[in-house]
C-alpha positions as CSV (number, residue, x, y, z in Angstrom):
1,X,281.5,157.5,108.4
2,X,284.3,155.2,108.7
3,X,286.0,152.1,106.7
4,X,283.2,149.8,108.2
5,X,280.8,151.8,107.9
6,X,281.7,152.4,104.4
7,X,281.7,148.7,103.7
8,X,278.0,148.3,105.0
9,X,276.8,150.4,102.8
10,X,278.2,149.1,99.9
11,X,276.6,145.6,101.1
12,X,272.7,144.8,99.7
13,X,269.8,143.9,102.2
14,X,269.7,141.4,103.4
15,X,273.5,141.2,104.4
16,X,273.5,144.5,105.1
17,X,271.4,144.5,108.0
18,X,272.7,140.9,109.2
19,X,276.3,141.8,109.3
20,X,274.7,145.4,111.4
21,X,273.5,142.7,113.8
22,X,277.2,141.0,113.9
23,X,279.1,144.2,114.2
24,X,276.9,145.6,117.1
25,X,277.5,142.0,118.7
26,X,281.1,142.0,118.3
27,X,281.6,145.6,119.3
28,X,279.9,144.6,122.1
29,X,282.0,141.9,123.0
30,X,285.6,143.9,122.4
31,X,284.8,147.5,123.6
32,X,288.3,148.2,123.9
33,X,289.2,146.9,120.2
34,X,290.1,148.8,117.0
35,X,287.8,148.8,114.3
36,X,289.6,148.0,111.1
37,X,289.5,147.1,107.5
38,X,291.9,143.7,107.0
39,X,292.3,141.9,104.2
40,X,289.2,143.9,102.7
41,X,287.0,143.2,105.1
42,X,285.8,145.2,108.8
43,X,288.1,143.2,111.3
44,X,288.7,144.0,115.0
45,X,292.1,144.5,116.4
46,X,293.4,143.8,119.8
47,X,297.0,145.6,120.4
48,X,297.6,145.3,116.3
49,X,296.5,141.8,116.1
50,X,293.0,140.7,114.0
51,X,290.9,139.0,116.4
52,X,287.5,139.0,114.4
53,X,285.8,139.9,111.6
54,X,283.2,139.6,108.7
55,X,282.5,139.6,105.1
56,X,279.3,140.0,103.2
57,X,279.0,137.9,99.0
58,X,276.0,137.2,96.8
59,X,274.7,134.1,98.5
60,X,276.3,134.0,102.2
61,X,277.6,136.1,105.2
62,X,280.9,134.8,106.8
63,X,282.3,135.7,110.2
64,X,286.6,135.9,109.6
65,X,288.3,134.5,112.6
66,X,291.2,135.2,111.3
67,X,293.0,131.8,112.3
68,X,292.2,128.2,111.2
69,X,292.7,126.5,114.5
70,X,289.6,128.8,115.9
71,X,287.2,127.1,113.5
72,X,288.9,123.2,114.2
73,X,288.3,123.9,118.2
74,X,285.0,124.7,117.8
75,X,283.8,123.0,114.4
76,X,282.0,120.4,116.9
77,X,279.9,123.8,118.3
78,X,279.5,125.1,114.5
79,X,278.4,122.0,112.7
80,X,275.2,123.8,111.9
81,X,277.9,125.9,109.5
82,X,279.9,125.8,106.7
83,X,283.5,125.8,108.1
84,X,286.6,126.5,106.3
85,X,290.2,127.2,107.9
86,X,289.6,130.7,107.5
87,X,285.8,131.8,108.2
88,X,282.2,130.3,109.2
89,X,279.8,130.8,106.5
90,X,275.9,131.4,107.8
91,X,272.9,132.8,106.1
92,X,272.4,136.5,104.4
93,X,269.2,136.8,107.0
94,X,270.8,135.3,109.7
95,X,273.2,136.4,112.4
96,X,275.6,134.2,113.6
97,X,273.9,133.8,117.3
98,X,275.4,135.8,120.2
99,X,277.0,133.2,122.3
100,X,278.5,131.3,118.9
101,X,280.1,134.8,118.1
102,X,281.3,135.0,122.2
103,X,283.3,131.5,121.9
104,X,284.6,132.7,118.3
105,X,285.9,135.6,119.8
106,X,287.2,134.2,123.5
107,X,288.7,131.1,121.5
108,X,291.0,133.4,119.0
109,X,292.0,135.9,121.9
110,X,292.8,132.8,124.1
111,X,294.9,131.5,120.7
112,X,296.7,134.8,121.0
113,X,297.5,135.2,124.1
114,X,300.7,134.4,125.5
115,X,302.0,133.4,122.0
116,X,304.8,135.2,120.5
117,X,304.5,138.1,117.7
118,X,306.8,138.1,115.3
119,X,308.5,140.2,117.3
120,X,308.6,138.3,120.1
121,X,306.4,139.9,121.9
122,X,303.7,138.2,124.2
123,X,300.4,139.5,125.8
124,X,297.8,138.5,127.6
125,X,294.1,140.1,127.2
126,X,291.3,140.4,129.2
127,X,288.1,139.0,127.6
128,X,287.0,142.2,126.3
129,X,290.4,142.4,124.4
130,X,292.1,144.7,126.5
131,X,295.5,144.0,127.3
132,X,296.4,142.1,130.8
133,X,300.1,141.6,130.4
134,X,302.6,142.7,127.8
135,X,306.4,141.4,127.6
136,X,309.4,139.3,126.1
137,X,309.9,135.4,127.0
138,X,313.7,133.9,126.6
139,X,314.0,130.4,126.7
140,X,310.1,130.0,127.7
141,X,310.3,132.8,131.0
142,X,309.7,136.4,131.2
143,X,312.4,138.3,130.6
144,X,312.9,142.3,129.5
145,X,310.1,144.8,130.7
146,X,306.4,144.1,131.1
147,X,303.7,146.0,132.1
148,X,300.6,144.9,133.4
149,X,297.1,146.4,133.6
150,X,293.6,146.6,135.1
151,X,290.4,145.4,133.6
152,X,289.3,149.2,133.1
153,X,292.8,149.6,130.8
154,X,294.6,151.4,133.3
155,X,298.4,150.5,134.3
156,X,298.7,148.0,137.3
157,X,302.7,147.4,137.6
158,X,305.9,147.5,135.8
159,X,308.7,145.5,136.1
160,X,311.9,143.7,134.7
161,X,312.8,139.9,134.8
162,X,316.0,138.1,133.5
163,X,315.5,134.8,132.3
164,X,312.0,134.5,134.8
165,X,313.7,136.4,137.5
166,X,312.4,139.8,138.8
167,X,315.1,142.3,138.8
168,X,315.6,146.1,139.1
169,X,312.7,148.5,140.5
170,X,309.1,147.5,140.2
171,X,306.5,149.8,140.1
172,X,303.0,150.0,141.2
173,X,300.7,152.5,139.8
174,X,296.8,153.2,141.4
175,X,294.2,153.8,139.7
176,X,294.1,157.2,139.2
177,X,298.0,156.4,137.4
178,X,299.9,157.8,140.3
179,X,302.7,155.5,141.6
180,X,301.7,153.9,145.0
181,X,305.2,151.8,145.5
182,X,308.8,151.1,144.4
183,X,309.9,147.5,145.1
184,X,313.7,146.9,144.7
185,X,315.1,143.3,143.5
């Protein structure tokens, strides 16, 4: 068993079974996500970054979004909900509906991408959650190394930019991870 798994079994039925029912959903939705325990509660992380989640109490479920402005973009499309900056409440036989849990999710890993960590880092993900792009911005343009990458997870190109420039050698990888060109700027 593991953390999640762990912290369904602790939860009484009805939420038990419900929260099954949102976990197989999300799963579904980020397949190339890490399942986690954040904050005390199962989350799932996209390149170290908590993109969903859920909690289980005594008269509610809640689905953790992990970021208020998820719940204010949507809170016209989850007015049937209780909505608070940091999770949609819904009922302990209820599962949040598929497509509500699809725009949660898309709507926090849109929120994500191409923002800064706090290390400056930015990336941009598919819609599974795996990682399109990953690099450094100066002054709004790329700048440093990136690397970008397939839908199937596997490495597409590397390069180097200064200040939104392309520099150095660029590389081009197949499929199979075996480097197909060198392009020189």
């Amino acid at each position: 068993m593991n953390a999640i798994d762990d912290y369904l079994a602790g939860q009484p039925e009805p939420q038990r079974t419900t929260l099954t029912t949102l976990r197989a959903t999300v799963a579904a939705l980020l397949p190339r996500a890490e399942e986690s325990i954040a904050y005390g509660a199962p989350a799932w992380k996209v390149d170290g970054t908590s993109v969903a989640g859920f909690a289980g109490f005594a008269k509610h479920c809640a689905y953790l979004p992990f970021s208020g402005a998820v719940t204010e973009t949507l809170s016209d499309e989850l007015s049937a909900y209780t909505i608070t900056k940091g999770s949609v409440t819904f009922p302990v036989d209820a599962p949040l509906p598929k497509p509500v849990v699809r725009k949660l999710v898309l709507a926090r890993l849109a929120e994500v991408s191409m923002a800064p960590d706090p290390k400056g880092v930015v990336r941009d993900f598919y819609a599974d959650g795996g990682l399109k792009a990953k690099g450094r911005m100066k002054d709004g343009e790329p700048h440093g190394d990136w690397t970008w990458w397939r839908k199937d997870g596997t490495v597409m190109r590397t390069g180097t930019f200064d200040r939104g420039r392309r520099t150095g050698t660029w590389t081009t990888f197949g499929r199979d991870g075996g480097r197909v060109k060198d392009t020189r700027f």
